[in-house]
N, C-alpha and C positions, 0 to 999 in steps of 0.2 A: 422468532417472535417479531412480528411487524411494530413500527414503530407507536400506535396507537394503544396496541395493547399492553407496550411499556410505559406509553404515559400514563393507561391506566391502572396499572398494578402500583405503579407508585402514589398515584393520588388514595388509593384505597389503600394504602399503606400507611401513609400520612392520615387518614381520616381513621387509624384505626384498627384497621382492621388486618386480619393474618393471613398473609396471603403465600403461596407456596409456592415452589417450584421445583425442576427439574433441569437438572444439568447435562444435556444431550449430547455431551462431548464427552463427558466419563461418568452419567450416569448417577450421580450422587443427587440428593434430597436436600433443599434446606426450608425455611422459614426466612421472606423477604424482612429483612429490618430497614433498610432506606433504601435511596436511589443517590447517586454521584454520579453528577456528569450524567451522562449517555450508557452506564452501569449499575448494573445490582449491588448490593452489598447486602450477602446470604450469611445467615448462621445453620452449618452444619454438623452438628453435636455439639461441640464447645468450641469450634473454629469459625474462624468469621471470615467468607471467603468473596472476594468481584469478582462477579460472571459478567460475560457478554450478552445483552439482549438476544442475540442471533441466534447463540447457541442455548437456548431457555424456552420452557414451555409449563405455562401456570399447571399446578397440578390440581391445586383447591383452592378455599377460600375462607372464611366467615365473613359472612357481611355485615354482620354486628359483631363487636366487644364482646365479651363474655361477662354473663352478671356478675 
């Protein structure tokens, strides 16, 4: 993931919204809950895991809350 499109998954993160990803080094799924530093900070299942922007590719999104 280019650096822009981590800045943007984090601001849409912070604004809200649930944004997903893909972990392309093993493969695993989570739900972005913040950003640290120049890292993800993923919840996948009940584990709370830092990826590397590099190795990450958005999967989905809501661009709004849910009612």
């Amino acid at each position: 993931m280019k650096r822009e499109e981590f800045t943007k998954c984090c601001q849409a993160a912070e604004e809200g919204n649930e944004i997903y990803l893909e972990n392309l080094g093993n493969h695993e799924s989570g739900r972005l809950l913040y950003c640290s530093g120049d890292r993800f900070q993923v919840k996948v299942g009940e584990q709370r895991k830092e990826w590397s922007p590099a190795m990450c590719e958005e999967t989905g999104s809501s661009s709004e809350p849910p009612a």
